[in-house]
C-alpha positions in Angstrom: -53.6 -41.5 43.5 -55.0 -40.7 39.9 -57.1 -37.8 41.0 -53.4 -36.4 41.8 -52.1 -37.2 38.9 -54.8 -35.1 36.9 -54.8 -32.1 39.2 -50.8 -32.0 39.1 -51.1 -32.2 34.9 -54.2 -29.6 34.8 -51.8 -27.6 36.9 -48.9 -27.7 34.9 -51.1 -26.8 32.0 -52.4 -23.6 33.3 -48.8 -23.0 34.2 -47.1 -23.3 30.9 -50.3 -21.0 29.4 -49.4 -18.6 32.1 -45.5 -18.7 31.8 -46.5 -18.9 27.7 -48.4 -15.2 28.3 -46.1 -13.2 30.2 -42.9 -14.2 28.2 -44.7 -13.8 24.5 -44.4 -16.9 23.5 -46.6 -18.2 20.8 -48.2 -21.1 23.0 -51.5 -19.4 24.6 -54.0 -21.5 23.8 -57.4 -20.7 25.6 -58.5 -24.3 25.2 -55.4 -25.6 26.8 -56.6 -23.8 30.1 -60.0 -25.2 30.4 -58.6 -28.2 29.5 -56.4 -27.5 32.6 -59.3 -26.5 34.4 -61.4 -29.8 33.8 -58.3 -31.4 34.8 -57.5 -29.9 38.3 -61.6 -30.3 38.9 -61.8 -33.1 38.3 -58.7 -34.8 39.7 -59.6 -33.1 42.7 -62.6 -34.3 43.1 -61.4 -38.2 42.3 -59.0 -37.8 44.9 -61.3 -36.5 47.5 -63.8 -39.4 47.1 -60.9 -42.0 47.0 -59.6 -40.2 50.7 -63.2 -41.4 51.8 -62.7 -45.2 50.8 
């Protein structure tokens, strides 16, 4: 279930950058997105090894 968690908040990360972008808003950030990136990787992959067990 934690592997979820971290993919959902890596996602909403890269959202927020994207949203940030193409509205102009002063949040862009390009270590926010690989942040976001590490995120959705790795919660991914924690949540397909826990779908083995």
């Amino acid at each position: 279930m934690s592997g979820y968690i971290m993919a959902g908040a890596g996602f909403v990360m890269i959202l927020i950058n994207a949203v940030s972008y193409l509205l102009g808003w002063d949040l862009k950030s390009p270590a926010f997105t690989i942040l976001g990136l590490v995120l959705i990787v790795i919660g991914a992959r924690t949540a397909r090894i826990s779908s083995w067990i």
